[in-house]
C-alpha positions in Angstrom: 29.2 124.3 -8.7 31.5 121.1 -8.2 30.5 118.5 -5.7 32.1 117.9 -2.4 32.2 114.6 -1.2 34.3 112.8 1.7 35.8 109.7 1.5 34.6 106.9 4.2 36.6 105.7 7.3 37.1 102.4 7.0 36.5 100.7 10.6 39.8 98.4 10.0 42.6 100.5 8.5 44.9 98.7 7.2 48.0 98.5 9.7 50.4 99.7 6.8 48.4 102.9 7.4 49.8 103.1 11.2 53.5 102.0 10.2 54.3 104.3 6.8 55.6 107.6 7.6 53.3 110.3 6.8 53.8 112.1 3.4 53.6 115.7 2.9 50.4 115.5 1.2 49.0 113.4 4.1 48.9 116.8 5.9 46.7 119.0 3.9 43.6 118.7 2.0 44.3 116.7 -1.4 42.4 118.1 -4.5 40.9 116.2 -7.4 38.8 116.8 -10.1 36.6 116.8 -10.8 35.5 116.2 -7.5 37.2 117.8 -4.1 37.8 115.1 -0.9 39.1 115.6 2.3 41.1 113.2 4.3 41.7 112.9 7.4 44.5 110.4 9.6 42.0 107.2 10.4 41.2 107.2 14.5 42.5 103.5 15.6 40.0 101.6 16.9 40.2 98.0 19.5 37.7 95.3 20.7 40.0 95.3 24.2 41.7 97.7 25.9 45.2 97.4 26.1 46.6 95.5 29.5 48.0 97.8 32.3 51.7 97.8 32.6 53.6 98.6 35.1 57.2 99.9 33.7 58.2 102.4 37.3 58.6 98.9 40.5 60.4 101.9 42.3 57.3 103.3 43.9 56.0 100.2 45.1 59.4 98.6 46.5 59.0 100.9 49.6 55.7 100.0 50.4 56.4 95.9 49.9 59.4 96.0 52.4 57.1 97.9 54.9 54.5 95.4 54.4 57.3 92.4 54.7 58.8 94.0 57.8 55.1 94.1 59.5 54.2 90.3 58.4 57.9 89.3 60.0 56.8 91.5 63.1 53.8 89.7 63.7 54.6 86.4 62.8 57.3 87.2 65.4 55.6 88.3 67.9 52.7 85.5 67.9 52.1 82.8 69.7 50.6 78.8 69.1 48.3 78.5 71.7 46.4 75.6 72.8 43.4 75.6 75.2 42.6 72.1 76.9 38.8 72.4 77.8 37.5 74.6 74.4 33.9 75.4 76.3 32.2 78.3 77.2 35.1 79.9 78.6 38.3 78.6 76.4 35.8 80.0 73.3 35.4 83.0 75.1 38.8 83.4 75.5 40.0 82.5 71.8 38.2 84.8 70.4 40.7 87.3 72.3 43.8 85.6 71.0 42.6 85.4 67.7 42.5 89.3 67.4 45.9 89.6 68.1 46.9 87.1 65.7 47.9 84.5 67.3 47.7 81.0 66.0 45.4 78.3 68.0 44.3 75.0 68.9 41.4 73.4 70.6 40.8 70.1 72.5 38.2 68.9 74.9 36.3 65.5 75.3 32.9 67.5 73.4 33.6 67.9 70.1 33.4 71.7 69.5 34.6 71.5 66.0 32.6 73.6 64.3 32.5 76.3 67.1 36.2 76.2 66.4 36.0 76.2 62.9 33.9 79.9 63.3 36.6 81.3 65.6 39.9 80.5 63.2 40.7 77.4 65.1 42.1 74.2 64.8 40.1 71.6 66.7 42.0 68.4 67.6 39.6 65.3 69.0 42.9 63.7 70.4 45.3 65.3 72.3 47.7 63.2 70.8 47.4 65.3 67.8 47.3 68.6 69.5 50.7 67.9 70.8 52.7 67.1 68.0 51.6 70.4 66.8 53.7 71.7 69.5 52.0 74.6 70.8 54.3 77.5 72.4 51.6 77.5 75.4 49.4 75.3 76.7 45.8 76.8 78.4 44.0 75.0 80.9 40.5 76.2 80.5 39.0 72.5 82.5 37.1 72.9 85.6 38.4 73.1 88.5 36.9 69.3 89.8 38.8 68.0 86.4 41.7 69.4 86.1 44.1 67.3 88.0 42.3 63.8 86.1 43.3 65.7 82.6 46.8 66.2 83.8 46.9 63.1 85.0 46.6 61.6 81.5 48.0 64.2 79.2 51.0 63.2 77.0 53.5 65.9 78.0 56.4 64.0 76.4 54.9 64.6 72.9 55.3 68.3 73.8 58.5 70.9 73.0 60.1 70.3 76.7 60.3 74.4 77.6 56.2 74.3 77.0 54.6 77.1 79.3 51.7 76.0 80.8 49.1 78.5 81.9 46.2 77.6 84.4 42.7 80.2 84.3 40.7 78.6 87.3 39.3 80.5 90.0 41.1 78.7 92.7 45.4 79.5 92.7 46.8 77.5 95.6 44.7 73.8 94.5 46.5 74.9 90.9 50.0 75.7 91.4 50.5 72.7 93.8 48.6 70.3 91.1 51.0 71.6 88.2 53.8 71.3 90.0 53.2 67.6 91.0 52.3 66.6 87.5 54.6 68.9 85.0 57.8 67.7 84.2 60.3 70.0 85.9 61.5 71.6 82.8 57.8 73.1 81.4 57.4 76.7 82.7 53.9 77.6 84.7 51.9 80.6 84.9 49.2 80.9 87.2 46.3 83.5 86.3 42.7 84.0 87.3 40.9 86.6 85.0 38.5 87.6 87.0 35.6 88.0 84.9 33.5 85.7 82.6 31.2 85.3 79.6 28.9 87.4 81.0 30.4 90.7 83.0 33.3 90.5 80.0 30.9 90.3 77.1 31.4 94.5 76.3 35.0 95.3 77.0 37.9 94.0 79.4 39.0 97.4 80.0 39.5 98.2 83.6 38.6 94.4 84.5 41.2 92.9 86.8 43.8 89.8 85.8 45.8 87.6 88.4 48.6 86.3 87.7 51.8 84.2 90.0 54.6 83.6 87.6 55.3 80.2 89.5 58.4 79.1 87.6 59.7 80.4 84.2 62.5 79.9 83.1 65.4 82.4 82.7 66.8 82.6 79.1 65.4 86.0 77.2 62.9 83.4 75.1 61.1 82.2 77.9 61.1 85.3 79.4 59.6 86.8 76.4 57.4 84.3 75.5 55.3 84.8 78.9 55.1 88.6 78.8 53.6 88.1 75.1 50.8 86.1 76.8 50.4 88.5 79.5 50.6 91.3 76.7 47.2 89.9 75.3 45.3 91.1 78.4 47.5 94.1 78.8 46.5 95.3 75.3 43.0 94.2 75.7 42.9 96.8 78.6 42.8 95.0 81.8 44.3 95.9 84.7 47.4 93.8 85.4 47.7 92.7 89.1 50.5 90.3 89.9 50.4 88.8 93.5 50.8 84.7 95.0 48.4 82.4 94.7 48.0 81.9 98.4 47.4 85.9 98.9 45.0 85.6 95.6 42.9 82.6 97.5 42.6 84.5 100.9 41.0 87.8 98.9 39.0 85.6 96.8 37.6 83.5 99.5 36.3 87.1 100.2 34.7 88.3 97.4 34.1 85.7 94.8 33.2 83.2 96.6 30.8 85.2 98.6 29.8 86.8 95.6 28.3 83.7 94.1 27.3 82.6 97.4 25.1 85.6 98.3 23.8 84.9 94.4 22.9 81.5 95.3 21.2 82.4 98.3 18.7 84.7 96.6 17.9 82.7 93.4 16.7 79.8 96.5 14.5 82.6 98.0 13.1 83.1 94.5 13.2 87.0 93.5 11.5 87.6 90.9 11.3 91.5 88.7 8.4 93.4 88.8 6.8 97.2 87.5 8.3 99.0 90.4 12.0 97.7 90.7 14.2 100.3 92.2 17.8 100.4 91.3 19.3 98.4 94.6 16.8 95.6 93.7 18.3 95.5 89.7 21.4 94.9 91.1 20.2 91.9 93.3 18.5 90.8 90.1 21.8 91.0 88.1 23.9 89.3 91.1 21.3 86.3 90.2 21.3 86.1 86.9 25.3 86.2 86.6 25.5 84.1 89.4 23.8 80.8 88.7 24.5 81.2 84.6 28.3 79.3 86.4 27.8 75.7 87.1 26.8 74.5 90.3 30.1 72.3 90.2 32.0 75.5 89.8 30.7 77.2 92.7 31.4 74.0 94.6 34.6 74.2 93.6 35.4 77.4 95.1 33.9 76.1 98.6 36.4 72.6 98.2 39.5 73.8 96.7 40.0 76.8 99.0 40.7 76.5 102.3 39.4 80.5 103.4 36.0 79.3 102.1 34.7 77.2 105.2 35.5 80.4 107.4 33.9 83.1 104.9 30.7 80.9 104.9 30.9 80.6 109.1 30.9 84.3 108.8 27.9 84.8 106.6 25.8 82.6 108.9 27.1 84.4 112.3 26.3 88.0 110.7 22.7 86.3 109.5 22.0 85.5 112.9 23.3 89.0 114.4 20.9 90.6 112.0 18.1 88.4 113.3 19.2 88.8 117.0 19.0 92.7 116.5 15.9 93.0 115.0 14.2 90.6 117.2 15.5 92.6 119.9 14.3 96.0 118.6 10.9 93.8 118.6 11.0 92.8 121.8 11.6 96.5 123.3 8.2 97.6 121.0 6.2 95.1 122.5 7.1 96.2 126.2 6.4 99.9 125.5 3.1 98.7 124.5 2.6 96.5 127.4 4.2 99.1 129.9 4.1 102.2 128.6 6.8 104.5 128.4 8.2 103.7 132.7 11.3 102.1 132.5 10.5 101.0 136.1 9.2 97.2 136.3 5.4 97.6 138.3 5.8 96.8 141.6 3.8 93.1 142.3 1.6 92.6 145.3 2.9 89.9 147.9 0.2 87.7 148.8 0.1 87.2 153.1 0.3 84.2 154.9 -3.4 83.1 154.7 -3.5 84.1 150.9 -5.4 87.9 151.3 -4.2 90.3 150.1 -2.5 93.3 152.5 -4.6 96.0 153.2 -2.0 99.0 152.1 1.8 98.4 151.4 3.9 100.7 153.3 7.7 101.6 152.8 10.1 101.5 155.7 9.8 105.6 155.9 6.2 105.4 156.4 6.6 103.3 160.1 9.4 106.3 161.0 12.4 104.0 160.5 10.7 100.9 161.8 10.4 97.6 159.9 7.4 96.9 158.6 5.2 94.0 160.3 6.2 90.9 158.9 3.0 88.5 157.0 3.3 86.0 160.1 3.2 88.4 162.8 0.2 90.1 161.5 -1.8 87.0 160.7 -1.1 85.4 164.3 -1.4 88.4 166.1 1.5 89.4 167.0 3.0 92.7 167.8 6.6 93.9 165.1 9.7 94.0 167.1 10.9 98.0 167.2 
């Protein structure tokens, strides 16, 4: 019986293997003798995988110019924004820009840098700096006590000279009047109070409401624009858009807001304090507190200073305070005479002493002497008969 043997692949062909057309043999068995051998076409083999080419740009042209368009829309449609005063609140408020793309700034006189630095903003120790920037908006996020001593030294004439300016303090009517006196007459101004904080905003803005006076924008279709792209932020963020002057916003505010934090005041100085058995009214006592007094003091007394309906809302509180009392000491006082009394609405009849200080032996009506007056206490005690 002949042998049969097979010949061994080499793991490097030679390449003149891959480029010489096959011969006719190549395709069938080839016999020798005296021994028989197979072979077979050599598999290639690589250390590296060829790199991925792409030969058909058609397919992904469509989905570049969409992408283009979308970068061109944004960058359109965003704003530079810079907020004067980057604490609590200004933070709390970029963080609501930032998700709808808009570039930012930051200045105040604490250095917040790094805060800014986690939120995607550009922090700016002088204002200086932040100006030549030239921000599309300007945000006053100061308190309300500060706010006309940072106007009072900000360099408006490093600014673009259409610049809108947009207030967020709790008080319209000290605002409007304060950026009109200081802006140059050129800068727009919006005046808005959202009305919600740190705290009752901290979930969602949906359904919360936003104030807002547009005081004096100007009327080419840029400006125009430019201020309904602000507003658009809270629009889009879900609030509920109510536009209405700043001297109708003060005169509900004084109102509500102010009484608000009042009434909050009022019962963190009487000291509540939680216990096992709250029921739901006393939560939400608890929760007027703790919202309450988490503002600054100097905020609160900003409300009472800056608007002129506060005096009369905290005369009100005190005269409803002392109705309350009056009523209830009343209701007290009617207790005590049943219990004195009894349940007669008649006063008792008091016993007059007579002339000589005894007492009269029986007290007789005028129907009792058949129509005659009754003896007077002199008469009797000198003797002397009544006149009929």
């Amino acid at each position: 019986m002949l042998p049969l043997t097979s010949t061994k692949r080499s793991l490097f062909p030679p390449s003149s293997s891959f480029l010489s057309p096959p011969s006719s043999s190549s395709s069938s068995p080839s016999f020798s003798s005296p021994s028989i051998s197979f072979s077979f076409p050599p598999k290639p083999h690589h250390r590296h995988p060829l790199p991925l080419r792409i030969r058909a740009l058609d397919a992904a042209q469509p989905y570049d110019y969409e992408a283009r368009l979308r970068h061109q829309h944004i960058k359109s449609q965003s704003l530079k924004i810079a907020i004067i005063g980057f604490g609590n609140f200004g933070q709390f408020l970029a963080k609501a820009f930032s998700r709808h793309g808009h570039t930012l700034l930051g200045h105040s006189r604490t250095n917040h840098a790094d805060a800014a630095r986690s939120l995607g903003v550009t922090f700016y120790a002088n204002p200086h700096d932040l100006c030549e920037s030239h921000p599309d908006v300007v945000v006053l996020c100061t308190s309300i006590l500060s706010t006309e001593k940072v106007l009072k030294s900000f360099p408006f004439q490093r600014l673009k000279r259409n610049t809108l300016f947009v207030d967020v303090l709790s008080v319209k009517e000290f605002a409007k009047n304060v950026l009109l006196k200081y802006l140059p007459s050129e800068f727009d101004i919006l005046c808005t109070h959202p009305m919600f904080g740190p705290e009752s905003g901290k979930d969602s803005w949906v359904d919360l409401p936003f104030v807002y006076d547009k005081v004096r924008i100007g009327e080419d279709e840029e400006r125009v624009s430019r201020c309904e792209r602000f507003l658009d932020i809270f629009a889009k963020e879900g609030c509920r858009m109510v536009e209405m002057s700043c001297a109708e916003h003060d005169r509900y505010a004084a109102g509500s807001q102010f009484v608000t934090h009042t009434m909050g005041r009022v019962l963190e100085r009487y000291g509540l304090e939680s216990s096992s058995i709250n029921t739901k009214g006393y939560e939400t006592l608890l929760n007027l507190v703790d919202i309450t007094c988490k503002d600054s003091f100097e905020l609160y007394y900003g409300l009472f200073m800056y608007n002129q309906n506060a005096l009369e809302q905290l005369e009100r509180l005190d005269m409803a305070f002392e109705a309350i009392k009056t009523e209830l000491f009343g209701q007290l006082h009617q207790v005590y005479r049943k219990q004195l009394f009894g349940d007669s609405e008649e006063r008792p009849k008091v016993q007059k002493l007579l002339g000589n200080g005894a007492l009269p032996s029986r007290v007789e009506s005028a129907g009792d002497n058949n129509g005659k007056a009754e003896p007077s206490a002199d008469n009797v005690a000198q003797g002397r008969p009544s006149s009929s």
